[in-house]
N, C-alpha and C positions, 0 to 999 in steps of 0.2 A: 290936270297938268297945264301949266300956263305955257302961254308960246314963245317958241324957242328964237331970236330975231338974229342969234347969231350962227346958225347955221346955214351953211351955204353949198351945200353939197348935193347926191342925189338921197333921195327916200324911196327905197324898194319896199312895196308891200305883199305879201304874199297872200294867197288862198291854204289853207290847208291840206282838206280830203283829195284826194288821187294828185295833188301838188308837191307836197311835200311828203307827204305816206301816201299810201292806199286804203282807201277808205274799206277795202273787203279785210284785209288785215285786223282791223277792227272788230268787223262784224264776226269774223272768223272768232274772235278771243271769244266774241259776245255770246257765240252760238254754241261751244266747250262750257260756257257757265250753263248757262240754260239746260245741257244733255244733263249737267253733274246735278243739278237740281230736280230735274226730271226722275234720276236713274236714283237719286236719294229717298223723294215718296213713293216710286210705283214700280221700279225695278232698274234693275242692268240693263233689261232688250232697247231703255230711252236712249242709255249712252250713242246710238247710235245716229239719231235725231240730228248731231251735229251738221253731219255729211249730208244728211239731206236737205237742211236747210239752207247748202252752201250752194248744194246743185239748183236750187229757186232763186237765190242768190244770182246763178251763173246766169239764168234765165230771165233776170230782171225782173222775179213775181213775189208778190207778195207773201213774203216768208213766214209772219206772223197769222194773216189767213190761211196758211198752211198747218203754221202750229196748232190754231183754234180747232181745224176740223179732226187732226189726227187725235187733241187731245178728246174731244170731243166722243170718236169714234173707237178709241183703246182702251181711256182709262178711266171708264166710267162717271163719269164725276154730271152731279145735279146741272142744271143752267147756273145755278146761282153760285153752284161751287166751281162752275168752267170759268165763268166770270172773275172772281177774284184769282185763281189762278194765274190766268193770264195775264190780269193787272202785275202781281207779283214779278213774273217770270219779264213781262216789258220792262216793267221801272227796273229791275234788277237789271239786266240787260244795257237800260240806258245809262246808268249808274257808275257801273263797274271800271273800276282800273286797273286796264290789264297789267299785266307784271312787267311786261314789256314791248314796244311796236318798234318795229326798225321804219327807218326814212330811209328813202329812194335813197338809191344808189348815189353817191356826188352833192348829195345836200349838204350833209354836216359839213364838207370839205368848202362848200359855196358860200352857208355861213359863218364859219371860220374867217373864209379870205374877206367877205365882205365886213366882217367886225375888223379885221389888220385893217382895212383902210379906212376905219373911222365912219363907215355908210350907216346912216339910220336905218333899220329893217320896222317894219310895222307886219301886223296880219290883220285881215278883213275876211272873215267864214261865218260862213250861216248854220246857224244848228243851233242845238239845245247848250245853255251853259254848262251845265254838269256833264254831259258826255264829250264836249272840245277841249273840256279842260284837264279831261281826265286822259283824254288823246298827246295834250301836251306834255301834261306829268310825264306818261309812259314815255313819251319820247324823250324826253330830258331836254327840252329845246327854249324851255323857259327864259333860259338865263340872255339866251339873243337880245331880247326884247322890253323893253320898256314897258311896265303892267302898262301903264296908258296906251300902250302903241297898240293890246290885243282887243280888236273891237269885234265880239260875238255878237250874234244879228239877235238873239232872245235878251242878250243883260243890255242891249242900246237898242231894242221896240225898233228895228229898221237892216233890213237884207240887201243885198247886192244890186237890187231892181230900185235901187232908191239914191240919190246921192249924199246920203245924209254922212254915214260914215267916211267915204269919202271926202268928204269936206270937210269932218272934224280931224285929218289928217293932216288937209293940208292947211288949215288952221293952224296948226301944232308948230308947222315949219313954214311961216309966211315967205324966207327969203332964201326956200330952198332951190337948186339949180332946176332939178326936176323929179316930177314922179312917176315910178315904175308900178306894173301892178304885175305879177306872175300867178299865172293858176293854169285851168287846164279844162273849163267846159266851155265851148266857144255857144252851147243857148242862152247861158244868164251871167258866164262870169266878165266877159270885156266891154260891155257895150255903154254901164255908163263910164265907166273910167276913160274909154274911148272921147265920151261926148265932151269927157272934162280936161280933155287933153293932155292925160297922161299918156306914156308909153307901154304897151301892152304885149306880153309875153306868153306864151302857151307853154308849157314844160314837154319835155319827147314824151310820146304817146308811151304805152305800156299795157300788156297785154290784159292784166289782170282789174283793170279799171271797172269801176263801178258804172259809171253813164258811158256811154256811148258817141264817140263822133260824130254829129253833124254836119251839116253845111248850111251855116245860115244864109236866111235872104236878106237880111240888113249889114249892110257891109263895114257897120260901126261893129258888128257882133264880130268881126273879124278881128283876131289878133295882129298889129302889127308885126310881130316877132315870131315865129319858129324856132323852138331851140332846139339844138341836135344836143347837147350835156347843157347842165346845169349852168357852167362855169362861162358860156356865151355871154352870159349876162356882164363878164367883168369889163368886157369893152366898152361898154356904154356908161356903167355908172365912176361916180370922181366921190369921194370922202367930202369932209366937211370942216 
């Protein structure tokens, strides 16, 4: 995408996971595939597998070294056949598009208002390309966005600790008024946007969140912004 010299507005960029959805949402769909696959080679009693993998989930542990010892310890299977199992049941897992994810409460409404006033919206998220894209699908949110504007940290070699993606944004829109970034983990998602002096936004907390709040020691890692809804945002940015 060559750069745009006639825009003049702001450029909101988003995070995805616990930003715009919830990223346990997800893993929830992921973890209903897995029980149906389970409960298909070795019985019905797997179907239940889901729920427990949510509760390791809840507990921030290792869900998959979970899976490995239960399957380990139930279903008989060789080393070599627990091995590809589990390769299976991961990449499946990582793969999959759920049928459907809902977005936080106030988003579709947020980026509705922000496409009425002509705002460029970009996303910068880290993850695997196959599973964010499959996050987006389900979401239906595609159409927001300029394919160039979605920079995944595995298809551009560079994550949020880096300002690479960053910069090819605001590349993109040399003579834009300003840029926003909105996400929601105050350890790695604001600090360089911070250093590059954009304006930086945390979404309202929400119970069911994947990471955990902090409080960082570096006070770049600090969001300038709080937002109590979505929709806080509309004060600050102008169209283009």
């Amino acid at each position: 995408m060559e750069a745009d010299f006639n825009y003049h507005g702001d450029v909101v960029v988003f995070d995805l996971d616990d930003t715009l959805m919830l990223e346990r949402d997800y893993c929830r769909s992921g973890f209903r595939l897995i029980a149906g696959m389970l409960a298909a080679r070795h019985g019905a009693q797997w179907l239940g597998i889901s729920k427990r993998l949510d509760t390791i989930l809840r507990r921030r542990g290792a869900y998959f070294d979970f899976l490995e010892t239960q399957l380990a310890r139930e279903a008989g299977l060789s080393d070599a056949a627990l091995r590809s199992e589990m390769q299976q049941l991961v990449d499946a897992y990582r793969s999959h598009v759920p049928k459907r994810l809902n977005l936080r409460p106030g988003v579709r409404e947020m980026l509705d208002e922000l496409r009425r006033r002509r705002v460029v919206m970009a996303m910068i998220t880290d993850g695997r390309s196959v599973t964010q894209r499959a996050k987006l699908k389900a979401l239906g949110i595609e159409e927001y966005f300029h394919p160039a504007n979605i920079l995944i940290s595995q298809e551009t070699s560079a994550d949020k600790s880096t300002p690479a993606n960053f910069e090819c944004i605001v590349r993109r829109y040399p003579e834009a008024r300003r840029f926003h970034y909105v996400a929601d983990n105050v350890a790695k998602d604001f600090l360089m946007p911070s250093l590059m002096g954009w304006q930086t936004w945390r979404v309202p907390p929400h119970h069911d969140e994947v990471h955990t709040a902090i409080q960082p020691a570096d006070t770049f890692q600090q969001p300038q912004n709080e937002m109590h809804a979505f929709s806080d945002i509309f004060v600050a940015v102008k169209g283009g």
